[in-house]
N, C-alpha and C positions, 0 to 999 in steps of 0.2 A: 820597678817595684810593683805598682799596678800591676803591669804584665801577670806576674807571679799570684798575685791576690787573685785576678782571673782566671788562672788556671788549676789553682785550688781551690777555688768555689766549685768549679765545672767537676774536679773530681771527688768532691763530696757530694753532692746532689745526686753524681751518676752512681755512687756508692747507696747512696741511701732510697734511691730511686730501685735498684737491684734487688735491695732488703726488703719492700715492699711489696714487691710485684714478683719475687718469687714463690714459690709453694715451699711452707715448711718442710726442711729436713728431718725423713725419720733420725730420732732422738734412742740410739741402741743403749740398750743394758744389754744383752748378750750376743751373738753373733748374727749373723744373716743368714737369712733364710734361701737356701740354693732353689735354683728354678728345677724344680726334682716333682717328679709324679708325688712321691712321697709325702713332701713338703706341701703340695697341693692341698695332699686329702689332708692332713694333720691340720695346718690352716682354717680350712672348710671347718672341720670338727671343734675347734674352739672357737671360732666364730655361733658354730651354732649352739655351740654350751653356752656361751653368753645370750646370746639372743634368748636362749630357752629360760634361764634364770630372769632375765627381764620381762619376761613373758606373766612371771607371778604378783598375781593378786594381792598380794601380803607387803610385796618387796617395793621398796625405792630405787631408785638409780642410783641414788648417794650409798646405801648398805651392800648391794652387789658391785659397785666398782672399788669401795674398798675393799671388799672381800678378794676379790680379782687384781686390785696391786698387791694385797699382801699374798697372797697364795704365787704369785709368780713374783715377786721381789722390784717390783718397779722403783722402788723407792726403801731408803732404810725405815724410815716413819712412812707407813702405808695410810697418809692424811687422805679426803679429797676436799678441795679448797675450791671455792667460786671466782675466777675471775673475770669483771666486766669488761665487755667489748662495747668500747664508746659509738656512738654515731645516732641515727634516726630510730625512732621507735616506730613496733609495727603495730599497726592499728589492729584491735581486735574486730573481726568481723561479725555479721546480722548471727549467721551460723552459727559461730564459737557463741555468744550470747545466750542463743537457743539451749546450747549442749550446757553451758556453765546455769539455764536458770536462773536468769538475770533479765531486768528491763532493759530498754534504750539509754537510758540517767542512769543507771551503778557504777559507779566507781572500779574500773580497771586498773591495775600498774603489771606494766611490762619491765621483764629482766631478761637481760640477753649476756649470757657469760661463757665463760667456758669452764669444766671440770677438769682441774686437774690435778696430778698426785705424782709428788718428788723431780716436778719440774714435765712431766709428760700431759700432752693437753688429748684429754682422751673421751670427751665428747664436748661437741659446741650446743648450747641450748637455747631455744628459747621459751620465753614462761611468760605467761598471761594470769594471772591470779586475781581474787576477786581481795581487798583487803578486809573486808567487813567481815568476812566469812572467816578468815587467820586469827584477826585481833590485833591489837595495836601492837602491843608486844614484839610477835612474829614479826609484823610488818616492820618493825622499824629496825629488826635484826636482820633483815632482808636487805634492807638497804643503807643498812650504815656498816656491814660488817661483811667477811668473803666467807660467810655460811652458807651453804651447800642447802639448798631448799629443802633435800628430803630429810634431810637434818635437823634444820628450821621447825619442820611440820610432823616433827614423830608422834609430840605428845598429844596431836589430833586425834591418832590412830589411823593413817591414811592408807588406805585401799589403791589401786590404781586399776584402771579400765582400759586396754589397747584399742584407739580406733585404726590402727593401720601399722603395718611394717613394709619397709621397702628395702630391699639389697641394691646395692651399688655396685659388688662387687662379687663376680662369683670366682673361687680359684680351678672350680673347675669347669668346662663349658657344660651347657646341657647336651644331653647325648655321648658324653663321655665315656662312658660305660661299655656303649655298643661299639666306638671307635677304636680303630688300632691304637697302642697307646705312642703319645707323642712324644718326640726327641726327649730327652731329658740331657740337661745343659748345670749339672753341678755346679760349675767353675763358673756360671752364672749368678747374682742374685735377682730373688723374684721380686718384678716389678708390682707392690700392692700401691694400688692408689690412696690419695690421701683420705676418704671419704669411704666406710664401708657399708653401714647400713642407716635405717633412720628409723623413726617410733615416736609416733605421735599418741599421746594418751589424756586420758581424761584420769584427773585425783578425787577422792573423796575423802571428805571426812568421818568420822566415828556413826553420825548421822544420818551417812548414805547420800551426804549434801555435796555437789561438785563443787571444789573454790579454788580449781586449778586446770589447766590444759597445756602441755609440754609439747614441743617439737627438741626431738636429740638425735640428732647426728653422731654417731658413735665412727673415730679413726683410729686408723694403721698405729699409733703409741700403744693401743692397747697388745700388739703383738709385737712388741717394740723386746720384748725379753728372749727374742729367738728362737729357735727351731729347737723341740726335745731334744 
């Protein structure tokens, strides 16, 4: 009897062991995207319409990514929901301090979660906010509840500032253009990595006052609705 209790410990651990240490499975609403010249540039080109919409001054990450599950159908209710990733909190640095406007003694709180909508986790975030500068209010909606910060903070009237974009992923290589073009493998699917781009920014208030700085990792769910 032993025996057996041993070797079904050994086979859940290795199970649960697997679940952790693999990379999430893209999560499809509509087909797969073939490994096709085609498929390339169409990829590329909604990748960069999203990035360009995040790009505005005006806009939240929470108002464009609903806008983007509902215009592609990721979800029958096109919500975007907060959900927290437990573990270590990352220190605000001297820098961000600088950029937010703030002494050495102000009051930080860090939120680290992911956005996602109809079950698709379609960016990982993290968020450094100043609380003073929210109000109790916000804040305590921040972290008692799975509201979506740009959601949180609309009736601020919040601005947003890029300090940086980074790609992770291009679908097509640089110099593409000039190259003969390469096999194209239909009956293949294209391998997108789980991690496409990132965007780090600085919020403001109505004010003109900083009481926020975001790191967003934007993934492969977002094109999770397949190829035109």
């Amino acid at each position: 009897m032993r025996h057996w209790w041993w070797i079904g410990t050994i086979v859940t651990l290795n199970l649960y062991a697997s679940t952790i240490s693999a990379e999430p499975v893209l999560r499809r609403t509509g087909g797969p995207w073939p490994d096709t010249l085609l498929s390339r540039v169409e990829a590329l080109a909604l990748i960069e319409t999203l990035n360009g919409r995040l790009l505005c001054a005006s806009c939240t990450a929470t108002e464009v990514l609903t806008k983007w599950c509902a215009d592609h159908k990721l979800a029958s209710e096109p919500v975007v929901h907060a959900r927290r990733i437990p573990g270590p909190e990352k220190p605000v640095s001297s820098e961000q301090r600088r950029r937010l406007q703030i002494g050495p003694e102000e009051e930080i709180t860090y939120r680290h979660v992911e956005l996602t909508c109809g079950g698709h986790v379609l960016v990982e975030a993290d968020n450094w906010y100043v609380p003073r500068r929210v109000g109790p209010e916000i804040n305590h909606m921040l972290i008692t509840t799975d509201t979506p910060f740009g959601r949180a903070v609309r009736d601020l009237k919040p601005t947003r500032e890029n300090l940086a974009v980074e790609m992770f992923w291009k679908p097509l290589p640089d110099g593409w253009e000039l190259a003969p073009p390469a096999d194209a493998n239909p009956e293949a699917a294209l391998e997108i990595p789980l991690q496409l781009f990132q965007h780090r920014a600085l919020i403001y208030n109505a004010a003109h006052e900083p009481f926020s700085e975001v790191r967003e990792i934007y993934t492969r769910e977002l094109l999770a609705f397949g190829p035109p």
